[in-house]
C-alpha positions as CSV (number, residue, x, y, z in Angstrom):
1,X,108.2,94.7,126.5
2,X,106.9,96.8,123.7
3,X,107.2,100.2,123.8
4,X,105.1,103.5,122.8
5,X,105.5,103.2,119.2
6,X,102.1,100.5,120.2
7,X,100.0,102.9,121.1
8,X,97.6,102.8,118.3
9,X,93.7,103.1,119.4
10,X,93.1,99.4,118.4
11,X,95.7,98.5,121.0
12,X,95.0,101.6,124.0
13,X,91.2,100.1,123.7
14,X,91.9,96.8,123.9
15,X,94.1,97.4,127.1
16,X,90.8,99.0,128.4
17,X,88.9,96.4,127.3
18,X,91.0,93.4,129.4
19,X,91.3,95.7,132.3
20,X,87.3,96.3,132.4
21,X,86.8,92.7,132.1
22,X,89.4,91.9,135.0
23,X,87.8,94.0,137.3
24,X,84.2,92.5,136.5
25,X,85.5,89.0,136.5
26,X,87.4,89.6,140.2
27,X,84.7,92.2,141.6
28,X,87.7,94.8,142.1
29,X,86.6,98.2,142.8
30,X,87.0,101.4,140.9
31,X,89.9,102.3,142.3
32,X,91.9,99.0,142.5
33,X,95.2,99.0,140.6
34,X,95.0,96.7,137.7
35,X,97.8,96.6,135.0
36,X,98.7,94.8,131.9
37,X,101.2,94.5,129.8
38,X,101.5,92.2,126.0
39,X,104.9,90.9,126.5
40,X,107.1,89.6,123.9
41,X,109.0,86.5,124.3
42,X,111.9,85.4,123.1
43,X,112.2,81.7,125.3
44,X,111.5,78.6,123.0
45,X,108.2,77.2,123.7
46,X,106.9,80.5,124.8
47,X,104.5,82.1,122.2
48,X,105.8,85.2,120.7
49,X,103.5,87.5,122.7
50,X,101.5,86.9,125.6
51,X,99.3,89.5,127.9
52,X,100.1,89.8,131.7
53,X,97.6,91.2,133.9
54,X,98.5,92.2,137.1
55,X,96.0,93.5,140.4
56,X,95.7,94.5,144.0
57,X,93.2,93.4,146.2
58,X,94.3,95.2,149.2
59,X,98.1,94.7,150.2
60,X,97.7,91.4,147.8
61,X,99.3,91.2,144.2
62,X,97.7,88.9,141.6
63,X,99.2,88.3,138.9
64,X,98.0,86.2,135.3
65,X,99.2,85.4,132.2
66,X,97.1,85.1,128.4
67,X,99.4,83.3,126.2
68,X,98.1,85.3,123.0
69,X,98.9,88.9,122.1
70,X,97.0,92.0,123.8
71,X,94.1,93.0,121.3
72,X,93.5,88.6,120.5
73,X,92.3,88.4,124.2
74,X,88.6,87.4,124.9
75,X,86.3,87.3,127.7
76,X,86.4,84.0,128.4
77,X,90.9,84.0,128.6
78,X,90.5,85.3,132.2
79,X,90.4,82.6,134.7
80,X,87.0,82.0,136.2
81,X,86.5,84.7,139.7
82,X,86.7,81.2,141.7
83,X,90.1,80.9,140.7
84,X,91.3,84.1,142.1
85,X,93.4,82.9,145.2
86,X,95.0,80.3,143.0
87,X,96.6,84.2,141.0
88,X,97.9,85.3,144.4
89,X,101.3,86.1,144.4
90,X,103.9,84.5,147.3
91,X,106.3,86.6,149.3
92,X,109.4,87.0,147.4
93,X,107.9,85.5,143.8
94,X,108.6,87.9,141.0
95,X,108.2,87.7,136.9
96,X,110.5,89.5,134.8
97,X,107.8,91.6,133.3
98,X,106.0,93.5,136.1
């Protein structure tokens, strides 16, 4: 993961800008826990960096991944709202990141 040395303004708005656009996209409220990350990747055939979100609905995690670096994510990178249940997270199933 990258560290603090990252936290330019470009970079802290885009971080506001993907979490704003996950809570829209899922209808999470205010208050929901919503995080994400740009990871960087060292596995061949992973890109270099990719974004992770991760939110709560309740007791449930959901988790995604953006396979393009924090402040190249769009709108339209999030999965569709309709899609959300396909993000939920199985007992015991971790990533490495978060």
């Amino acid at each position: 993961m990258l560290g603090p040395a990252r936290k330019t303004p470009e970079r802290l708005e885009a971080l506001d800008r993907v979490e704003a656009w996950t809570r829209e996209r899922f209808g999470l409220a205010r208050g929901s826990r919503v995080h994400v990350w740009e990871i960087a990747c060292a596995v061949p055939g992973c890109p270099p960096l990719e974004t992770a979100v991760v939110f709560w609905i309740g007791e449930q995690r959901y988790q995604l991944k953006v396979f393009k670096p924090l402040e190249e994510v769009v709108r339209d990178d999030l999965p569709p709202a309709w899609f959300r249940n396909a993000l939920a997270v199985a007992d015991g199933f971790e990533w490495d990141c978060c």
